[in-house]
C-alpha positions as CSV (number, residue, x, y, z in Angstrom):
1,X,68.8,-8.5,23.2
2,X,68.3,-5.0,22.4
3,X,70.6,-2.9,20.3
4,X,70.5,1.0,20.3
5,X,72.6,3.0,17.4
6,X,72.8,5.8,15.8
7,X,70.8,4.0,12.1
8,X,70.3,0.6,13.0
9,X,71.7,-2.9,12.4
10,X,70.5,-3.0,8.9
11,X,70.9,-0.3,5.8
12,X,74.0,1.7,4.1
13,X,74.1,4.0,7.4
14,X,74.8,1.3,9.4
15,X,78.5,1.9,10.0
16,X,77.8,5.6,10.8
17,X,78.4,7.3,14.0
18,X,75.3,9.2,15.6
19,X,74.1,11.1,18.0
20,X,70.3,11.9,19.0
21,X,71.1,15.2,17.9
22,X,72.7,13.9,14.8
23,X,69.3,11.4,14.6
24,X,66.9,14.6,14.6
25,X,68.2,16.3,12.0
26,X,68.2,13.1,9.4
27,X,64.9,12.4,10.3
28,X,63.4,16.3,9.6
29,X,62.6,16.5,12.8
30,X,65.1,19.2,13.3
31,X,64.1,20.8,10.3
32,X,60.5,21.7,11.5
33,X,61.5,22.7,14.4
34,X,61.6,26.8,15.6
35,X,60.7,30.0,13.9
36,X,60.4,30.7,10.2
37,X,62.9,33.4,10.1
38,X,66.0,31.5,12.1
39,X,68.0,28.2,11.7
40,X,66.6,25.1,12.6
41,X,66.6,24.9,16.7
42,X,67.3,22.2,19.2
43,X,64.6,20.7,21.5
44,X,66.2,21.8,24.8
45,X,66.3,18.2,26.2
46,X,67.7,14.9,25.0
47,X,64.6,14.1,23.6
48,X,65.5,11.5,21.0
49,X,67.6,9.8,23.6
50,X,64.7,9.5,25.9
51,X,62.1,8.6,23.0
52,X,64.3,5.8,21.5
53,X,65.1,4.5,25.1
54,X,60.8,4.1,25.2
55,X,60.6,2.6,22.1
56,X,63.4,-0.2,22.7
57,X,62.1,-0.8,26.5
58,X,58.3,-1.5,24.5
59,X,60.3,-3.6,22.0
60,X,61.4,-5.7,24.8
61,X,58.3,-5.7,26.3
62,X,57.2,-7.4,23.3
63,X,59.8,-9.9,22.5
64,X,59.2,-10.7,25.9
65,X,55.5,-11.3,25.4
66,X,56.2,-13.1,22.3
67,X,58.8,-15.2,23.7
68,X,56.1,-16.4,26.3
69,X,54.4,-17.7,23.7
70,X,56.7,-19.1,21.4
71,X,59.9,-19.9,23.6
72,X,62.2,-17.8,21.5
73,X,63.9,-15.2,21.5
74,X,64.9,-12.1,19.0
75,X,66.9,-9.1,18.8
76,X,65.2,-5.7,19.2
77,X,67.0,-3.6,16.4
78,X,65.5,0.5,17.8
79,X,67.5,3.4,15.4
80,X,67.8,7.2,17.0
81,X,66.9,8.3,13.4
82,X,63.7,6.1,13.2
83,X,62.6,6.8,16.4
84,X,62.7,10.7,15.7
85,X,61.2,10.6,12.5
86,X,58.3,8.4,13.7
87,X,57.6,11.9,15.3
88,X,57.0,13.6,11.2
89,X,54.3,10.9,10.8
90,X,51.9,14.1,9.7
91,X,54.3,15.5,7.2
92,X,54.9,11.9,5.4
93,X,51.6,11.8,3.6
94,X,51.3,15.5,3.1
95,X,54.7,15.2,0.8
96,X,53.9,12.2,-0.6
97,X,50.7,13.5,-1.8
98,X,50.8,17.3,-2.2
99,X,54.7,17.6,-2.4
100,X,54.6,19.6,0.8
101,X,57.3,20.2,2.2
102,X,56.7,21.0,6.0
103,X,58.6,24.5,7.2
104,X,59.1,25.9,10.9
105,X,56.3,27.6,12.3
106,X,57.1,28.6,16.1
107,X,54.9,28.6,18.4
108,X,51.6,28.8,15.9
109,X,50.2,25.1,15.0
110,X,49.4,25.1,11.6
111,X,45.6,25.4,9.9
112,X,44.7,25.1,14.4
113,X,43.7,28.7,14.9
114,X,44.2,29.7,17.4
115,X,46.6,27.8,18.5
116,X,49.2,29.9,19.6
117,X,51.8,32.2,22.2
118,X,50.5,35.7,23.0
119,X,52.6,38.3,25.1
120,X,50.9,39.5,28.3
121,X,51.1,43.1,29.6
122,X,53.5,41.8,32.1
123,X,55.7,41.2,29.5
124,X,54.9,36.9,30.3
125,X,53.3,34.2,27.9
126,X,50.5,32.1,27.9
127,X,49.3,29.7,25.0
128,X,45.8,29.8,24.1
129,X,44.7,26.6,22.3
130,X,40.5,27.3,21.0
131,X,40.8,26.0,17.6
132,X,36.9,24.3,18.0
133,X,34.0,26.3,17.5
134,X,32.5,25.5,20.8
135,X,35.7,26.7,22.6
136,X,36.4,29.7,20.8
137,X,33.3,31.3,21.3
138,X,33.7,30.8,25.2
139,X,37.4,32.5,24.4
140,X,35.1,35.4,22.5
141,X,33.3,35.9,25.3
142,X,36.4,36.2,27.7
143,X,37.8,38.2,26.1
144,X,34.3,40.6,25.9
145,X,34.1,39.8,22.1
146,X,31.2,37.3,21.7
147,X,30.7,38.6,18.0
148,X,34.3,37.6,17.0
149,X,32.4,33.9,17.2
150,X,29.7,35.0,14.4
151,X,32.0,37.0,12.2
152,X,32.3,35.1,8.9
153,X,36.3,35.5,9.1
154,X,36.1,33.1,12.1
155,X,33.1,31.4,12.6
156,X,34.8,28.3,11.1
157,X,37.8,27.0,11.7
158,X,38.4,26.9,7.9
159,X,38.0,30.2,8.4
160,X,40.0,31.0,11.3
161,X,43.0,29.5,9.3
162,X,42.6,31.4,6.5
163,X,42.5,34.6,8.8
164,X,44.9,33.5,11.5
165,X,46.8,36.4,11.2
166,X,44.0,39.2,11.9
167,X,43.0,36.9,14.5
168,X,46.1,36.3,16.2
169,X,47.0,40.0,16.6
170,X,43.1,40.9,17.9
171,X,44.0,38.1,20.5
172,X,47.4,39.8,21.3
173,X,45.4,43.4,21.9
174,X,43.8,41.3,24.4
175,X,46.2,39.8,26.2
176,X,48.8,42.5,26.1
177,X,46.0,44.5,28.2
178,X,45.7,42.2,31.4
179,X,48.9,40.2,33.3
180,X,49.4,36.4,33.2
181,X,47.3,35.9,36.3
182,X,44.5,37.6,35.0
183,X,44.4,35.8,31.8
184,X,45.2,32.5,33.5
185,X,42.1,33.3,35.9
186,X,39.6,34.5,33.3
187,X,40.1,31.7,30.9
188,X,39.8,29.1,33.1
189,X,36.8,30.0,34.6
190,X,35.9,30.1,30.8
191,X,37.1,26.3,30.2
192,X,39.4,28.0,27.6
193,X,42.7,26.0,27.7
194,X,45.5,27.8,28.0
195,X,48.3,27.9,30.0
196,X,51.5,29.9,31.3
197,X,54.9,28.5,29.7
198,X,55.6,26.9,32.9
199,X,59.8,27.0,34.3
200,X,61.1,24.9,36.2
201,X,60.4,27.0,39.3
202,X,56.7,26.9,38.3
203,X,57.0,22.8,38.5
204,X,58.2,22.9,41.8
205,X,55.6,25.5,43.3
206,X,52.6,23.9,41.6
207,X,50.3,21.2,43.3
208,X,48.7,19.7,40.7
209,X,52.6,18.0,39.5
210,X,52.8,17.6,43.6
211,X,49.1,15.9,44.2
212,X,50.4,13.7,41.2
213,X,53.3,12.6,42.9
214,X,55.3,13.9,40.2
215,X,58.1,15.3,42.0
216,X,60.1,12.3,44.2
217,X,63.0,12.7,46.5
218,X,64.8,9.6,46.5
219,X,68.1,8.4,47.7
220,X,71.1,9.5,46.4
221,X,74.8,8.1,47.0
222,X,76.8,11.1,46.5
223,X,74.2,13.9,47.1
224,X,72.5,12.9,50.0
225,X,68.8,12.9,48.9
226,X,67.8,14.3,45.5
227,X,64.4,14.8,43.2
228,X,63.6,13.3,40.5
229,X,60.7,13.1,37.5
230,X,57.8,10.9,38.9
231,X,57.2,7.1,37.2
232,X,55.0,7.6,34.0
233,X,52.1,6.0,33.2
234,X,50.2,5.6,36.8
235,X,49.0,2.1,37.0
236,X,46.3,1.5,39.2
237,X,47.0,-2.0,40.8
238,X,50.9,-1.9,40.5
239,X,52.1,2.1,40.2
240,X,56.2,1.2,41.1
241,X,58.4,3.3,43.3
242,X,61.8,5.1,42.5
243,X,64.2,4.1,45.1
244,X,67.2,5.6,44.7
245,X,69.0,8.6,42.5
246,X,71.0,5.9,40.4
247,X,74.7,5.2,40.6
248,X,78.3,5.0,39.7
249,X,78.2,3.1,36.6
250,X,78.6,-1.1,37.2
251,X,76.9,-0.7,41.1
252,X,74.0,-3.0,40.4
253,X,75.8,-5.2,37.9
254,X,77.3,-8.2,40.7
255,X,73.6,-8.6,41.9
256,X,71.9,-8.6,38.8
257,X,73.9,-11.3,37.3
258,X,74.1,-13.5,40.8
259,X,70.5,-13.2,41.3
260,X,68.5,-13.1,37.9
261,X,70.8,-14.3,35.4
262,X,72.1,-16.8,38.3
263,X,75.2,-16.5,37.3
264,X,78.1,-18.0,40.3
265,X,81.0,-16.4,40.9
266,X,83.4,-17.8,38.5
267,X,81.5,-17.3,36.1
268,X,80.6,-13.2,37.3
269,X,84.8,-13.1,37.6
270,X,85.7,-14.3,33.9
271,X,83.6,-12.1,32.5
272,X,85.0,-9.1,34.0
273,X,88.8,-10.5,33.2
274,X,87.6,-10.4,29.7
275,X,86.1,-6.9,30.2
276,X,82.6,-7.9,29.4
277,X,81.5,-6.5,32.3
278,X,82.1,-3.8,34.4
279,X,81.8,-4.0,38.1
280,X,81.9,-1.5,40.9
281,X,83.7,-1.6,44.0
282,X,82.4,-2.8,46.9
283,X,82.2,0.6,48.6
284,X,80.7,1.6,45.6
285,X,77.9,-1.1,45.6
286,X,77.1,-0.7,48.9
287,X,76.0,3.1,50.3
288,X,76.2,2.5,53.7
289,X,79.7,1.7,53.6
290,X,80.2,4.4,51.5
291,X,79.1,6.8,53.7
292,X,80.2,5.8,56.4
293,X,83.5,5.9,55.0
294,X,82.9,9.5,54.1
295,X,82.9,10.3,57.6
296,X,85.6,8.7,59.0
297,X,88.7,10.5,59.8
């Protein structure tokens, strides 16, 4: 069995309502998240929905594992708090040892320099990550500077902390003189990463997400066809398949409980008088019928 709440089945939150909205900003995660000068921001995604939906699937991965080993069962308890805060794992032992407490630093990573978003003469983005010696002197020779790499403000990257502001802005001169393209172009022929701040639009038109298989049109019900976010990890031997676009909510439930839980009729029909269970229609279950209906007269 596993449980999803807002705090978990345990603890003096227990009773609370919560959201993963309401779970980031218990957990700090919320806190650490934007620019210094403005409120804490919001991850545009559901992204502590999505992370504590991994975490209980790899709980029950495990229970399963377990159970094959010890014939029982257990319960698989998975918080929207915890699983945001197991995100802050860096910041734990920096407050419990320095009393630090972590701040919001936008798009600059922290004592990583340089690590950061520069503004193109375009008026575009790209992040430029060299933080390494080794790849910030091919980023000083890019960008026509090679004795940035020997000047004692940043031949470290002790030093390239401490100086991250100088450094930043010299690497903003540079890229506020040359468009996205041409930064994109340069660097990468340099083995510099960096990257645009890729939209939507940009997924769709690039092949590397296509060669990957990232991009799937499946079946949908309602719409016809419709794509979705490719499966994640690739397994070699057995790499899945998305079949269809989901579905009205109770569509799959009849076959899941007659063929996998073996469950016969009776048994399917008391639990939906008792509202256990909710099942869909038969139009609804079945999409053929569905649409065919649609396009009768």
């Amino acid at each position: 069995m596993v449980r999803i709440s807002g705090f978990g089945q345990t603890g003096p939150y227990r009773e609370r309502p919560g959201y993963g909205v309401i779970g980031e900003a218990v957990s700090g995660l919320r806190y650490v998240t934007g620019d210094p000068d403005r409120p804490p921001a919001r991850v545009a995604v559901s992204l502590t929905d999505y992370c504590t939906g991994l975490y209980a699937a790899f709980g029950a991965t495990m229970a399963l594992l377990a159970r094959e080993r010890t014939g029982v069962g257990q319960c698989v308890d998975a918080a929207l708090y915890e699983s945001a805060f197991s995100f802050m794992e860096p910041h734990v032992p920096a407050f419990d040892k320095l009393g630090h407490v972590a701040g919001r630093t936008g798009s600059r990573l922290p004592d990583s320099t340089p690590n950061n978003l520069y503004i193109t003469q375009d008026g575009e983005f790209i992040h430029i990550t060299a933080m390494g010696d080794a790849v910030f002197r091919r980023l000083a020779h890019a960008m026509g500077a090679p004795a940035l790499a020997d000047d004692r403000r940043f031949a470290s990257g002790l030093a390239r902390s401490e100086h991250h502001d100088t450094l930043d802005a010299l690497i903003g001169e540079w890229t506020g003189a040359h468009t996205l393209v041409e930064l994109e172009r340069v660097l990468q022929q340099a083995d510099v990463p960096a990257t645009r701040i890729f939209t939507m639009r940009d997924v769709f038109a690039d092949p590397h997400f296509a060669a990957r298989e990232m991009l799937v049109e499946v079946k949908d019900d309602a719409l016809g066809t419709v794509k979705m976010p490719g499966i994640v990890p690739k397994l070699s031997r057995t790499p899945g398949a998305i079949h269809h676009g989901g579905g009205v909510v109770g569509r799959d439930t009849h076959a899941i409980l007659r063929d996998v839980a073996k469950l016969d009729e009776a048994d399917i029909a008391a639990l939906c008088e008792r509202h256990v269970i909710r099942l869909a229609s038969a139009r609804q279950r079945d999409p053929l019928q569905r649409t065919s209906s649609a396009v009768a007269p």
